[in-house]
MIDONU-641925 format. One record per atom (N, C-alpha, C, O): residue in three letters; x, z negated, y. Coordinates in steps of 0.02 Angstrom, whole numbers, plus 50000, padded with zeros to 5 digits. Example, Ala and Ser with C-alpha at 12.3 -4.5 7.8 and 13.67 -1.06 7.14 Angstrom:
# MIDONU-641925
Ala506604961049716 Ala506154961049775 Ala506604961049835 Ala507124957749834 Ser506424964649888 Ser506844964349947 Ser506454960650002 Ser506704959850057 
# end
This chain:
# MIDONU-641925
Unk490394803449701 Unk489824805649739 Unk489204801749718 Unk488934801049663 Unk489104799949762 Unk488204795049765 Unk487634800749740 Unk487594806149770 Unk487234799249685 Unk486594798849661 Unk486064797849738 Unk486334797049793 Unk485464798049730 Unk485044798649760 Unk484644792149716 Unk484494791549657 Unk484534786149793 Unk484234780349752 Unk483524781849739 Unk483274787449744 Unk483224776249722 Unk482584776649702 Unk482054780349745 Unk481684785249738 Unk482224774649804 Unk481814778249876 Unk481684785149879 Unk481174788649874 Unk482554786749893 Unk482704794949896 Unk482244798149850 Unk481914802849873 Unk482184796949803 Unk482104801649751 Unk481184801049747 Unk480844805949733 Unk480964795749759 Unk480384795949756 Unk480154801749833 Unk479754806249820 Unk480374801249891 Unk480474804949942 Unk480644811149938 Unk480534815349982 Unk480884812049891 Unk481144822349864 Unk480444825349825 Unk480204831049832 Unk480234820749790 Unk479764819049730 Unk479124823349763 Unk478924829049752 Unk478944819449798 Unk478414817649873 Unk478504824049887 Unk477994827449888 Unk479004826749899 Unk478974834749960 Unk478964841549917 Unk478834847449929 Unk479164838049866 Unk479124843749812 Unk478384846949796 Unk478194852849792 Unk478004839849786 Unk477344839949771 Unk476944844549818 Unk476544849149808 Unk477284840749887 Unk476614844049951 Unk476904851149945 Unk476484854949969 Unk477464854649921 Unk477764860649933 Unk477254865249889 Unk476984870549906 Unk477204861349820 Unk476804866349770 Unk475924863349800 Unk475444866249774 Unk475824859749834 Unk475014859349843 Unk475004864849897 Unk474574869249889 Unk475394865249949 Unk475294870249991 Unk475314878349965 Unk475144883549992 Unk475604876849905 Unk475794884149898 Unk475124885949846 Unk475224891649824 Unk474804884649832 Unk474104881949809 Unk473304886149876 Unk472724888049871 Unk473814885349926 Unk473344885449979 Unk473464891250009 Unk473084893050054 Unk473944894549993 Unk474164901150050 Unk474194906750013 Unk474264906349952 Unk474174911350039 Unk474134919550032 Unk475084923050016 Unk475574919650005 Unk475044929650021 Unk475744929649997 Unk476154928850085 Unk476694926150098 Unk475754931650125 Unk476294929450199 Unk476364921550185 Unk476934919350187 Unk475954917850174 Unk475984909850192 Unk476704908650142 Unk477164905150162 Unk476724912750064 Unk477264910750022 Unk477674912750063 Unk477864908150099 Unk477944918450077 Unk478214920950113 Unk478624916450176 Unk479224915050183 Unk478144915150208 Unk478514909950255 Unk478944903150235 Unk479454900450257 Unk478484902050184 Unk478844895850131 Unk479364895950106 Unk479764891250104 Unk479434902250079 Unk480194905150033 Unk480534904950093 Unk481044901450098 Unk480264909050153 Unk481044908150220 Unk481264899050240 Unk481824896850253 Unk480924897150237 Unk481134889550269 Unk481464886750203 Unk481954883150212 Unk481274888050142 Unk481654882250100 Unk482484889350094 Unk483004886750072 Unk482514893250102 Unk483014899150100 Unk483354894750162 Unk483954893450165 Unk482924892750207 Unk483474888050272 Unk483734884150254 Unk484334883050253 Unk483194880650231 Unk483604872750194 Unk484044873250143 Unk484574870250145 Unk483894876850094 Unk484504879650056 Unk485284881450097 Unk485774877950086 Unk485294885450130 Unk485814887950174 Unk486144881450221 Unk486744880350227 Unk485634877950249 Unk485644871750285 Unk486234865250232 Unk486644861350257 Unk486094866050172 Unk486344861550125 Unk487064863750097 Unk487494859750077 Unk487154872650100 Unk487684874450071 Unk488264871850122 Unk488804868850117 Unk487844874750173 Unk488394873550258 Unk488814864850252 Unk489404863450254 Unk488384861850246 Unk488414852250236 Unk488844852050177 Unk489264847550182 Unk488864855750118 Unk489044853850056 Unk489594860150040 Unk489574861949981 Unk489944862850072 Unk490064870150061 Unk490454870849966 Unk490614875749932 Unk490474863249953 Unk490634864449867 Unk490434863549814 Unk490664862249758 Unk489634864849854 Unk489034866349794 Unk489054873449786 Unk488894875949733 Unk489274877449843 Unk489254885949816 Unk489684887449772 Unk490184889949796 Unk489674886849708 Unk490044891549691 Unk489844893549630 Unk489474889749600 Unk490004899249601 Unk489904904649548 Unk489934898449454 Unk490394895549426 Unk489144899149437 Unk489074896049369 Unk489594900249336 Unk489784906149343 Unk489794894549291 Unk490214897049236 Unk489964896949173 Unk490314899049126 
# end
């Protein structure tokens, strides 16, 4: 399985950042809304990857 190149990673890097500046900026609905969309993308990634779910050992 492929790593995430430089690009990529500088690009995850990047969204991570604007994720915590926004969250900087909003009230608890605004978190709120935030937690539901990355809860998508989360779910969005398990669906794509279904053999990242599974139970830490």
């Amino acid at each position: 399985m492929a790593s995430l190149d430089r690009q990529q990673s500088d690009r995850l890097v990047h969204l991570i950042t604007a994720v915590e500046q926004l969250l900087t900026e909003v009230d608890e609905g605004g978190a709120e809304e935030i937690l539901d969309e990355l809860y998508m993308l989360i779910t969005k990634i398990f669906e794509l990857f279904p053999q990242l779910d599974k139970e830490e050992e």
